[in-house]
VMD Tcl script that builds the backbone (N, CA, C; Angstrom):
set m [mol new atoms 465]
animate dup $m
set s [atomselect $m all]
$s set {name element resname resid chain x y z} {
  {N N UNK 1 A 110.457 96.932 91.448}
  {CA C UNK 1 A 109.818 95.642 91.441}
  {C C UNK 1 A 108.425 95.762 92.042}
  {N N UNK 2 A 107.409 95.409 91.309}
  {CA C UNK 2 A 106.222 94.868 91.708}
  {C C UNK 2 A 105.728 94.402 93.435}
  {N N UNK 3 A 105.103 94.942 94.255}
  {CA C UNK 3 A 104.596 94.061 95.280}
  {C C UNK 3 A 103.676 93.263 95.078}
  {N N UNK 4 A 103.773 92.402 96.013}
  {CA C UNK 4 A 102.733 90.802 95.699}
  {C C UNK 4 A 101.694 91.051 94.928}
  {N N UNK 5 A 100.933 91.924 95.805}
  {CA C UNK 5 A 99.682 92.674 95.791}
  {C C UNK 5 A 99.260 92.814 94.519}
  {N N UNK 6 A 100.162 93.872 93.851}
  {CA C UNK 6 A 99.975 94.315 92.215}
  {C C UNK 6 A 100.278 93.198 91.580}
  {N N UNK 7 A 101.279 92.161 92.005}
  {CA C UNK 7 A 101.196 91.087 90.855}
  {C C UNK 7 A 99.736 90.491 91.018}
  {N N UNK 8 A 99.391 90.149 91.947}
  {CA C UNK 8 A 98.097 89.268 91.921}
  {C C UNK 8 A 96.627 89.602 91.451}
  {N N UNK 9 A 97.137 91.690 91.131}
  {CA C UNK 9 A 96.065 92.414 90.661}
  {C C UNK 9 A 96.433 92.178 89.407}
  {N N UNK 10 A 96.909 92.041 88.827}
  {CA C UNK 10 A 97.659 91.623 87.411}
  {C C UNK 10 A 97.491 90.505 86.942}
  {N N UNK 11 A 97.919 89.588 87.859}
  {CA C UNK 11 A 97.117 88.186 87.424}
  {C C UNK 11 A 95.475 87.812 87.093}
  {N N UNK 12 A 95.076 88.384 87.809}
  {CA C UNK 12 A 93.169 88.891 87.878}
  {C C UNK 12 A 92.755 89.221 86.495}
  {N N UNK 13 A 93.360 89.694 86.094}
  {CA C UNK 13 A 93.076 90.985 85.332}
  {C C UNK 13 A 93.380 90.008 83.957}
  {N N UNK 14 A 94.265 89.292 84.090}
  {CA C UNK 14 A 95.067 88.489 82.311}
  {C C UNK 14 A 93.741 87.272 82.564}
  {N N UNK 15 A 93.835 87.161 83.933}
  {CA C UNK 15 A 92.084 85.517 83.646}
  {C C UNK 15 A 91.410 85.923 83.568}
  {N N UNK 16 A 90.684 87.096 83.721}
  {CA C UNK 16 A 89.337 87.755 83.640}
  {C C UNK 16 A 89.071 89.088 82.717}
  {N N UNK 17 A 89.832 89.329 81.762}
  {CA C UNK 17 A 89.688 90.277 80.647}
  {C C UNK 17 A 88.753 91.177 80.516}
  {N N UNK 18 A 86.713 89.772 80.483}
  {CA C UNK 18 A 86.465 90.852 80.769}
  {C C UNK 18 A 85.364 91.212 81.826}
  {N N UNK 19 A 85.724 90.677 82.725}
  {CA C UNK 19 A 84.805 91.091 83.999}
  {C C UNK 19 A 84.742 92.300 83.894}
  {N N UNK 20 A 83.986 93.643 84.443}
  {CA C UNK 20 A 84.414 94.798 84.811}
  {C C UNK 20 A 85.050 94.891 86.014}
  {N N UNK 21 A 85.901 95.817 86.026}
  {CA C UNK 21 A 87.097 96.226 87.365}
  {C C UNK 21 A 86.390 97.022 87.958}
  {N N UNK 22 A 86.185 96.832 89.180}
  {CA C UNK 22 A 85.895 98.094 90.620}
  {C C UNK 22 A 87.150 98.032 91.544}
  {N N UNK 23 A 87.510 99.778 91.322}
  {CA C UNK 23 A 88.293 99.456 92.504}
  {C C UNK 23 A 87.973 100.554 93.532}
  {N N UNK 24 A 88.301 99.882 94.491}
  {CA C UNK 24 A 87.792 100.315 96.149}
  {C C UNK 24 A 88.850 100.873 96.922}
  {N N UNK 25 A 88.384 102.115 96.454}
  {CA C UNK 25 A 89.768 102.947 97.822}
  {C C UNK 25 A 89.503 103.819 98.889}
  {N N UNK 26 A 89.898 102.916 100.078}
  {CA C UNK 26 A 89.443 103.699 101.101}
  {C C UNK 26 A 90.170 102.998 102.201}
  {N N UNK 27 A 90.559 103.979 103.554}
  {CA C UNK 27 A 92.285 103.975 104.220}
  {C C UNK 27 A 91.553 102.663 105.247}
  {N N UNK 28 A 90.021 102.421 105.531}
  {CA C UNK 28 A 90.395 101.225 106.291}
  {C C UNK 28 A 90.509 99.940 105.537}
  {N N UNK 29 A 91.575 99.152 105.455}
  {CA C UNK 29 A 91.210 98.373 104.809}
  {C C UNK 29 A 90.159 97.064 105.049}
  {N N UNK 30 A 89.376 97.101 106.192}
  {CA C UNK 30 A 88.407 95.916 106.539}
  {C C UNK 30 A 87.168 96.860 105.564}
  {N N UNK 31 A 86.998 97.898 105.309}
  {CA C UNK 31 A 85.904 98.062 104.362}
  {C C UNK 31 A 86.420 97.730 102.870}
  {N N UNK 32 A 87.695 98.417 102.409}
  {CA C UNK 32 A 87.703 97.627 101.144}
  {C C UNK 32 A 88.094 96.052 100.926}
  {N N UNK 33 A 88.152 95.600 101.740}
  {CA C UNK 33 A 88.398 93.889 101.565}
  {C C UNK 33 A 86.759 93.622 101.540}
  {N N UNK 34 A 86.367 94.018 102.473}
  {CA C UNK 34 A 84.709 93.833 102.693}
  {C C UNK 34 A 84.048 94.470 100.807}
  {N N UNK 35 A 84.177 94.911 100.481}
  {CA C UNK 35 A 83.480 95.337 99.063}
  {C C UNK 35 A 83.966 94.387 98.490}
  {N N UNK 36 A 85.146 94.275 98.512}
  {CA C UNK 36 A 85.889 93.239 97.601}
  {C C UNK 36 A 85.406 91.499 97.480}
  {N N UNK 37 A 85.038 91.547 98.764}
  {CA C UNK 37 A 84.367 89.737 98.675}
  {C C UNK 37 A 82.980 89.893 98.687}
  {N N UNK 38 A 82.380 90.949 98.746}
  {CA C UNK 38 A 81.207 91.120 98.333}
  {C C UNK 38 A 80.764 91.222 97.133}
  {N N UNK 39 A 81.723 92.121 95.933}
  {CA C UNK 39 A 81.642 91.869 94.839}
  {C C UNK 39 A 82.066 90.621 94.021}
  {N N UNK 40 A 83.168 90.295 94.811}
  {CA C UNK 40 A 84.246 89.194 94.243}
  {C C UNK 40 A 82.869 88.187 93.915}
  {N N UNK 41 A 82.313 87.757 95.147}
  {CA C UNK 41 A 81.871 86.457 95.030}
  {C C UNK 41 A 80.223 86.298 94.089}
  {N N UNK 42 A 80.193 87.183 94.007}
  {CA C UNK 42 A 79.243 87.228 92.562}
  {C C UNK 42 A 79.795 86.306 91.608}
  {N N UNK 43 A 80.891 86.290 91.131}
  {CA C UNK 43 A 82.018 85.962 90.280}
  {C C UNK 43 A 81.534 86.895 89.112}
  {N N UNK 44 A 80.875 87.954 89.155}
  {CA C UNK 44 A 81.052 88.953 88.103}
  {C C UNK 44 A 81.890 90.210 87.823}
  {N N UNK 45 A 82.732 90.130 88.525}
  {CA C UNK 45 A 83.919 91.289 88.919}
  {C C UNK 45 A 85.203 91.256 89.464}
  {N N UNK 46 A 85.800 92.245 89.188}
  {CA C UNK 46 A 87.273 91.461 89.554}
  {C C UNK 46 A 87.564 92.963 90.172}
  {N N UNK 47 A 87.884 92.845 91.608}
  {CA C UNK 47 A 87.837 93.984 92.749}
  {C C UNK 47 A 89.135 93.960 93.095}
  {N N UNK 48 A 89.452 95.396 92.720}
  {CA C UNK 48 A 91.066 95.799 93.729}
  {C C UNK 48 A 91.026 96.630 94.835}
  {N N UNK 49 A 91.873 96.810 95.585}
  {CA C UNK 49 A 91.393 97.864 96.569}
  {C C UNK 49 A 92.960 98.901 97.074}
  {N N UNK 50 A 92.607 99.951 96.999}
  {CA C UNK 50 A 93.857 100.536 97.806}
  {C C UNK 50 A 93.296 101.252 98.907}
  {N N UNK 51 A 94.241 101.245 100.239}
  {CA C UNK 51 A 93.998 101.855 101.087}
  {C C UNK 51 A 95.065 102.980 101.553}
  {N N UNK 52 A 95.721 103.817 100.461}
  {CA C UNK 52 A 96.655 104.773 100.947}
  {C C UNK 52 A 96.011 105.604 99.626}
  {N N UNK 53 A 94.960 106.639 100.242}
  {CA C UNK 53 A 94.602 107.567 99.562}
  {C C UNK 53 A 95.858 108.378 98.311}
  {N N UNK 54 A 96.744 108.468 99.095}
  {CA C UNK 54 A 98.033 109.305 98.127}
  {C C UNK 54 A 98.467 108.408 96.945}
  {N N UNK 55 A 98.093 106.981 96.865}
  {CA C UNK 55 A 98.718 105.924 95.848}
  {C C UNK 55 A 97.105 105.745 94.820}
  {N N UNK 56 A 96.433 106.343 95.089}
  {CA C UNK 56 A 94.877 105.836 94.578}
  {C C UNK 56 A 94.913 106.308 92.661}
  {N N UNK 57 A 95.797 107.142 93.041}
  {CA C UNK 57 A 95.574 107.431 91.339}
  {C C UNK 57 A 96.468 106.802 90.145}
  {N N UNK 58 A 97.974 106.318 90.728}
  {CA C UNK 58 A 99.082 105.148 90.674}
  {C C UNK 58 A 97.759 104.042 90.103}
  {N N UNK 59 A 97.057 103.299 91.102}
  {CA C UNK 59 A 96.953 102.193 91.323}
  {C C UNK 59 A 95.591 102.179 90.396}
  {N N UNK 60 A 95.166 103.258 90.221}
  {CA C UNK 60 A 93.742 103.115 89.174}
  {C C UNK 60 A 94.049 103.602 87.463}
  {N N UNK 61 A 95.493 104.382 87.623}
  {CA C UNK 61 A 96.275 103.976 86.338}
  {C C UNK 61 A 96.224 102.404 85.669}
  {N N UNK 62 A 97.084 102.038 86.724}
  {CA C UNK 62 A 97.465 100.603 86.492}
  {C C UNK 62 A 96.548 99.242 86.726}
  {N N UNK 63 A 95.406 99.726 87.068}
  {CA C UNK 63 A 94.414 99.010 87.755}
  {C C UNK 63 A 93.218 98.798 85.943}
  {N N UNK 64 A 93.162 99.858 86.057}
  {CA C UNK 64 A 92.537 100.721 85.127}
  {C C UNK 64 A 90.741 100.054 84.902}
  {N N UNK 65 A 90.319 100.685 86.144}
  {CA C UNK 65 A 88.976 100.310 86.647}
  {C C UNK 65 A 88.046 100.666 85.665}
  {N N UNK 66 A 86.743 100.172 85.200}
  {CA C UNK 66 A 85.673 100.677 84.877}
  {C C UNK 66 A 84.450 101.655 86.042}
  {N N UNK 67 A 85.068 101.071 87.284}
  {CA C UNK 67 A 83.735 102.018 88.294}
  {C C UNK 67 A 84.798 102.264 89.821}
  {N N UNK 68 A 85.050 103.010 90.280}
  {CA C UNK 68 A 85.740 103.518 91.255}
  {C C UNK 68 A 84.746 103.305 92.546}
  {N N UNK 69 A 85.203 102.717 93.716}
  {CA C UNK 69 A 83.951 103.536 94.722}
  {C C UNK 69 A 85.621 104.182 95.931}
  {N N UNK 70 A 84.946 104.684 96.227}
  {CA C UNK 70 A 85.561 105.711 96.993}
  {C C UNK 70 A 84.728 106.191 98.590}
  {N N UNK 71 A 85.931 106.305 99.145}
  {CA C UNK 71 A 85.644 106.687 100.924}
  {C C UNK 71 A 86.032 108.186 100.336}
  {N N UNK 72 A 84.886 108.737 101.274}
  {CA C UNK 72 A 84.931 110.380 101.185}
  {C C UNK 72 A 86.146 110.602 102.336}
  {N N UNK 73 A 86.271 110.163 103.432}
  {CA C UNK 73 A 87.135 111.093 104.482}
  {C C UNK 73 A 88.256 109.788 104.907}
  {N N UNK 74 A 89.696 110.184 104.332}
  {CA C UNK 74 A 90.840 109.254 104.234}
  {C C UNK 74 A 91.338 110.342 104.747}
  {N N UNK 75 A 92.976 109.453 105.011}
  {CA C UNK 75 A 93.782 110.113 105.857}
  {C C UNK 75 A 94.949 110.496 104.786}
  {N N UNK 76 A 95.389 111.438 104.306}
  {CA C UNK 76 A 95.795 112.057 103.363}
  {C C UNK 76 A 95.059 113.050 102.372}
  {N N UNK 77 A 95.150 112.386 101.327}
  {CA C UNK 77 A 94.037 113.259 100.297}
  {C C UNK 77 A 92.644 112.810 100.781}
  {N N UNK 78 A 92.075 113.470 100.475}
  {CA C UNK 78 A 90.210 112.579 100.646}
  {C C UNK 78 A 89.799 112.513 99.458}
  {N N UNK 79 A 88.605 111.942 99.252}
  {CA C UNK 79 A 87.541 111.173 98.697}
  {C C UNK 79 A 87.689 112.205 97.751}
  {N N UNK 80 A 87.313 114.000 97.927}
  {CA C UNK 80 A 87.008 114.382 96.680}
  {C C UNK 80 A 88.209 115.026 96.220}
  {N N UNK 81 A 89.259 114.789 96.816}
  {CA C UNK 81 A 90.929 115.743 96.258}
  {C C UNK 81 A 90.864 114.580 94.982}
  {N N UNK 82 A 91.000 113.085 95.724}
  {CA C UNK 82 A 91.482 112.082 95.162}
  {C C UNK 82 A 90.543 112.064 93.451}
  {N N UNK 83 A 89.236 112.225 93.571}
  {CA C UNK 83 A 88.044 112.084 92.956}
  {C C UNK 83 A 88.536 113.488 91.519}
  {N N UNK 84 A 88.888 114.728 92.010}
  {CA C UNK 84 A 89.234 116.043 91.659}
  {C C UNK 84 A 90.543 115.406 90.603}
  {N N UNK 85 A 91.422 114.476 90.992}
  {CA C UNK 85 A 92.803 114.225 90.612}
  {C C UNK 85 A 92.483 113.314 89.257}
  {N N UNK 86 A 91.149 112.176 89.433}
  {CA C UNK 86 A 90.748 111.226 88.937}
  {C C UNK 86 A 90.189 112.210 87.154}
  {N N UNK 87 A 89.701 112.738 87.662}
  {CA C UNK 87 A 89.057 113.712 86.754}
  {C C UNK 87 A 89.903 114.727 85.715}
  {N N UNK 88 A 91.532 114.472 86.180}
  {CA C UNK 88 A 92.300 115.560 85.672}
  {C C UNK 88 A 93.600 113.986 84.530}
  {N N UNK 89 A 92.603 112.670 84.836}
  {CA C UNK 89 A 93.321 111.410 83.841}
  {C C UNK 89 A 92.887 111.580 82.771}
  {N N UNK 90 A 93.405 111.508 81.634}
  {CA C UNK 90 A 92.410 111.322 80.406}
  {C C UNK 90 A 91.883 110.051 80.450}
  {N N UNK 91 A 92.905 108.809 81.084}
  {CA C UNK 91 A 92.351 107.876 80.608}
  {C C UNK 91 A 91.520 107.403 81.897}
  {N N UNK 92 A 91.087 108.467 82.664}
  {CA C UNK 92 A 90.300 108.059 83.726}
  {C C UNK 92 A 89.523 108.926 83.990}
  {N N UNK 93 A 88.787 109.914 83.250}
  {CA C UNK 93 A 88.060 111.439 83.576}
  {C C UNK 93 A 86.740 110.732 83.600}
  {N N UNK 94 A 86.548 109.780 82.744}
  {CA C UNK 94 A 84.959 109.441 82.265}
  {C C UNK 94 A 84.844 108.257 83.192}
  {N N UNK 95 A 85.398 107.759 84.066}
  {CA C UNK 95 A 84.981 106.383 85.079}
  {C C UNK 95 A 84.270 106.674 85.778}
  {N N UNK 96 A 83.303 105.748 86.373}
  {CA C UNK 96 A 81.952 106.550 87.063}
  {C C UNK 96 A 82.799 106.305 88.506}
  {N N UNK 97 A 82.279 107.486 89.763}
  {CA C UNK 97 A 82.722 106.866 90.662}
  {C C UNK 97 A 81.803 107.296 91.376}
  {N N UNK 98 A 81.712 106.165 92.540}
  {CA C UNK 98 A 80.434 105.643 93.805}
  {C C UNK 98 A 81.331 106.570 95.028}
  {N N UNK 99 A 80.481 107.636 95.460}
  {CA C UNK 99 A 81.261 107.608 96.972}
  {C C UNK 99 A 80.504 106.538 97.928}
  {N N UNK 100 A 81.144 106.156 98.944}
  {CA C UNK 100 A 80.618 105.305 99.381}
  {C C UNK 100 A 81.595 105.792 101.074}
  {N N UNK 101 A 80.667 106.088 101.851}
  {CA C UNK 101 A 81.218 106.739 103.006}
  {C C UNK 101 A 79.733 106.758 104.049}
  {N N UNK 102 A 80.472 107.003 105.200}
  {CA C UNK 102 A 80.088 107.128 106.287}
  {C C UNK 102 A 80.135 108.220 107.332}
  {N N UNK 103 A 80.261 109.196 107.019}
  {CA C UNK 103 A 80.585 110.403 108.072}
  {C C UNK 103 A 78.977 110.767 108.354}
  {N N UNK 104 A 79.325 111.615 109.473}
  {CA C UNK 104 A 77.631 111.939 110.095}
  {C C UNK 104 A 77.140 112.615 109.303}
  {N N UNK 105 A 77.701 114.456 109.104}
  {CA C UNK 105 A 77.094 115.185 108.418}
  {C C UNK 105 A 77.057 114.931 106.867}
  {N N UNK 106 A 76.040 114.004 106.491}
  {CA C UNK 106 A 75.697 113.949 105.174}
  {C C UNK 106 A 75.157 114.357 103.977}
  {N N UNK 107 A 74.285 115.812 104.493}
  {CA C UNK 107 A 73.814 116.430 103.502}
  {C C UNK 107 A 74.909 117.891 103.154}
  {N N UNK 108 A 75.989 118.018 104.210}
  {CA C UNK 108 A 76.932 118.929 103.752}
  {C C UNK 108 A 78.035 118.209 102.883}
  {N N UNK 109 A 78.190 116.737 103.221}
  {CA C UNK 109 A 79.170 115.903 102.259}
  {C C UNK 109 A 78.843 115.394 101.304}
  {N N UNK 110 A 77.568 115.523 101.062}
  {CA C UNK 110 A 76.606 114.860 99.604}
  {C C UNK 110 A 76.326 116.227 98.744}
  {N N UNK 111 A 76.761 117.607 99.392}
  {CA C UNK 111 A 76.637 118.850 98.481}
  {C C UNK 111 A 77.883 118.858 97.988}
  {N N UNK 112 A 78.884 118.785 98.598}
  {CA C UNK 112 A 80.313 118.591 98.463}
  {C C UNK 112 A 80.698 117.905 97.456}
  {N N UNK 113 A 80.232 116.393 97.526}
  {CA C UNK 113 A 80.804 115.360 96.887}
  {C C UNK 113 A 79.911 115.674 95.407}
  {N N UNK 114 A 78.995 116.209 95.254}
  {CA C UNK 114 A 78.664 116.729 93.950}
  {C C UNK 114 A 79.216 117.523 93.037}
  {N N UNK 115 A 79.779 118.312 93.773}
  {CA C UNK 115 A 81.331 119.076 93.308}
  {C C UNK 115 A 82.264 118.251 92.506}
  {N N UNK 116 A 83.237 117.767 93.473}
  {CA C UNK 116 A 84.082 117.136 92.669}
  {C C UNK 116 A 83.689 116.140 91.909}
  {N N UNK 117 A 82.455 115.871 91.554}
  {CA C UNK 117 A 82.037 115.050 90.132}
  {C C UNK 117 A 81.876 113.560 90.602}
  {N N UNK 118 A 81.656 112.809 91.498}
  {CA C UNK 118 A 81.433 111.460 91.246}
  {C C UNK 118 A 79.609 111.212 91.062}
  {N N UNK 119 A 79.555 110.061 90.057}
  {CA C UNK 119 A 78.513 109.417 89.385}
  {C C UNK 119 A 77.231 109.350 90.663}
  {N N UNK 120 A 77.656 108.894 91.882}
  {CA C UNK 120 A 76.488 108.147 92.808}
  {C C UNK 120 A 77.600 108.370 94.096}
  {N N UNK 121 A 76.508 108.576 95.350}
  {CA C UNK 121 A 76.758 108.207 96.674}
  {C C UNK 121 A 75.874 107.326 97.116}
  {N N UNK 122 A 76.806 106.701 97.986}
  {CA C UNK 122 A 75.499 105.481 99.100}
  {C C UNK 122 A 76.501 105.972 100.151}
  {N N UNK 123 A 75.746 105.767 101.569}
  {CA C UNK 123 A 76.392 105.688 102.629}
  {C C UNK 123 A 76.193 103.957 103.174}
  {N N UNK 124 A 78.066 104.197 103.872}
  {CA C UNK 124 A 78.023 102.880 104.600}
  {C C UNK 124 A 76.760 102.326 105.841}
  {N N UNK 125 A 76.976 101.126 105.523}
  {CA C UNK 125 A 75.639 100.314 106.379}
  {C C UNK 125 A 74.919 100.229 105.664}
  {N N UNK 126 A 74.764 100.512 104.636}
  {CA C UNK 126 A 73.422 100.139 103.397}
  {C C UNK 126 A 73.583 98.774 103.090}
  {N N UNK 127 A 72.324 97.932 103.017}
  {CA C UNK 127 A 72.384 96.471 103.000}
  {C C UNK 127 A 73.663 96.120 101.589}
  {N N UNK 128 A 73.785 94.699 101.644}
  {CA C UNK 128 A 74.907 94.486 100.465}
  {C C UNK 128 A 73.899 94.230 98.957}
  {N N UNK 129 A 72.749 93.991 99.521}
  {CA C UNK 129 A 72.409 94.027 97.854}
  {C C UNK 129 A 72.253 94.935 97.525}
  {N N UNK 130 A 71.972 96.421 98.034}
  {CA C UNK 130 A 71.570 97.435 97.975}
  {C C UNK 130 A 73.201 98.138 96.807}
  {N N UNK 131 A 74.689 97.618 97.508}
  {CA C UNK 131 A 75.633 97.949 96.893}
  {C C UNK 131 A 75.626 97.575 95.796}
  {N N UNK 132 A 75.567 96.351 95.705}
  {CA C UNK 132 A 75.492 95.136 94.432}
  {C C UNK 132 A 74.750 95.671 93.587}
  {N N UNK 133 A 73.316 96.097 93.634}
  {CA C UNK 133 A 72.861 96.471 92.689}
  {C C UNK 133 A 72.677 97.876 92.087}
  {N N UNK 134 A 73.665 98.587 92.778}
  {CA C UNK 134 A 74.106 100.282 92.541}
  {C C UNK 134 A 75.189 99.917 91.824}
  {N N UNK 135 A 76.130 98.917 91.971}
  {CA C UNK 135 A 77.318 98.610 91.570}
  {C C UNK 135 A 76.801 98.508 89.816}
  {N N UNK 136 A 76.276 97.400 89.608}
  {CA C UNK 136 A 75.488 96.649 88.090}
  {C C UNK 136 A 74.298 98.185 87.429}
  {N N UNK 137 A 74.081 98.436 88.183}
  {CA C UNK 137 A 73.186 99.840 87.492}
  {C C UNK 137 A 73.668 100.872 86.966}
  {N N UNK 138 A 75.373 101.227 87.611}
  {CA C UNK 138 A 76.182 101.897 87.516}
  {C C UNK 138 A 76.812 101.603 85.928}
  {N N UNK 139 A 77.441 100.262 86.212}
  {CA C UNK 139 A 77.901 100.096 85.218}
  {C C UNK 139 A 77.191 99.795 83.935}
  {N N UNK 140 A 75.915 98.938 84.187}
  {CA C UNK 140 A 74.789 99.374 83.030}
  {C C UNK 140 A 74.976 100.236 82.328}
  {N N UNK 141 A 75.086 101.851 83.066}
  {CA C UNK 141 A 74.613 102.649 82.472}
  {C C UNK 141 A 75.784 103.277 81.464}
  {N N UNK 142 A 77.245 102.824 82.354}
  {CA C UNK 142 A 78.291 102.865 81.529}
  {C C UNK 142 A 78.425 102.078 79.965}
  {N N UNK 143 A 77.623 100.780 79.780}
  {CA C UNK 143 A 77.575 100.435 78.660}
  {C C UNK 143 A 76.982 100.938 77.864}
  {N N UNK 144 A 75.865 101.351 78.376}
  {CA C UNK 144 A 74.554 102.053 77.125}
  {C C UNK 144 A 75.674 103.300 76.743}
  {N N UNK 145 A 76.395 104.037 77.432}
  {CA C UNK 145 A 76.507 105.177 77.015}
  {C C UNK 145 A 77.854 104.704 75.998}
  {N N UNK 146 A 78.078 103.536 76.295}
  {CA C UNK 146 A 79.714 103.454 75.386}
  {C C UNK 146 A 78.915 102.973 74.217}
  {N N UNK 147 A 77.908 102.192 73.830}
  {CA C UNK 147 A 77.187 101.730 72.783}
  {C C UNK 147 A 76.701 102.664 72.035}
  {N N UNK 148 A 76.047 103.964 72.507}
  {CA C UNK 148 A 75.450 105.401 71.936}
  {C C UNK 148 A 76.917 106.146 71.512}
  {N N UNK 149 A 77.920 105.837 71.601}
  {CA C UNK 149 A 79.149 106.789 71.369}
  {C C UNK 149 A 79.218 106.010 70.184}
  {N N UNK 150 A 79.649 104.962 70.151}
  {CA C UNK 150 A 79.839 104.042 69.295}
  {C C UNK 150 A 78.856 104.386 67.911}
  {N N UNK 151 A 77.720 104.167 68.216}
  {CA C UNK 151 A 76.468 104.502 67.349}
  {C C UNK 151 A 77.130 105.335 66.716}
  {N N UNK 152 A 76.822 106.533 67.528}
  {CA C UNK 152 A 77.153 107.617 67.081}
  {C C UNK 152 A 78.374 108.051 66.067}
  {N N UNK 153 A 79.580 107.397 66.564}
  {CA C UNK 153 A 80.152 107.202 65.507}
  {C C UNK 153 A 80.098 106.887 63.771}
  {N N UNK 154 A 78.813 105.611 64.495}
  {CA C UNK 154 A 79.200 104.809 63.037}
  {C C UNK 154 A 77.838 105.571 61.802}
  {N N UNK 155 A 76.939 106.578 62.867}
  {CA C UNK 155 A 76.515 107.458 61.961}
  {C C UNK 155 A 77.099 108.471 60.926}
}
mol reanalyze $m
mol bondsrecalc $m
mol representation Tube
mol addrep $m
């Protein structure tokens, strides 16, 4: 049986078809609630969040996000096991994902996090429009490229 949680991510999801989905996983949950009403209240997005790194790939199955952001250093898998796992979905290899973290040493975790393949990093404390509009640029860029596939096709 379903927890609340997933029903109400479910419910989101049947009223809002087609907002794009971000989902936000990362183990504290006062930062992903915090993304979440930050994006939420745009009313251009419909934000889930998990905070048990080991359930992140479950929940973005079933979630089935257009833009991931992600905490690099969780308590279980991290940011780029989880990111590494994301990459091994078919139906989730091509989702862009944001790290979005806070650890000190940042130019050894921004060489790192290039590795396991995510789209963009910001570090935490970056103003909220600053997210907001990494968030919409992100996914921008996800449309142009689904429109050029498309094209491409119909060449």
């Amino acid at each position: 049986m379903a927890s609340d949680g997933a029903w109400y991510a479910l419910l989101r999801l049947v009223h809002h078809p087609l907002k794009p989905r971000v989902l936000c996983i990362d183990d504290e949950p006062s930062a992903g609630h915090l993304l979440q009403c930050l994006l939420e209240k745009t009313g251009d997005f419909v934000v889930g969040v998990e905070t048990k790194s080991i359930d992140a790939i479950n929940k973005a199955r079933l979630f089935r996000p257009d833009l991931v952001i992600m905490d690099i250093k969780m308590s279980g898998p991290d940011g780029f096991m989880v990111t590494r796992n994301l990459r091994q979905e078919p139906a989730l290899r091509h989702k862009p994902v944001l790290f979005f973290s806070g650890m000190p040493d940042v130019e050894d975790q921004v060489k790192a996090a290039w590795r396991s393949g995510p789209t963009e990093y910001l570090e935490k404390g970056v103003p909220a429009a600053t997210i907001e509009e990494t968030v919409r640029r992100i996914l921008a860029e996800r449309i142009k490229q689904y429109h050029a596939a498309l094209a491409a096709k119909a060449a």
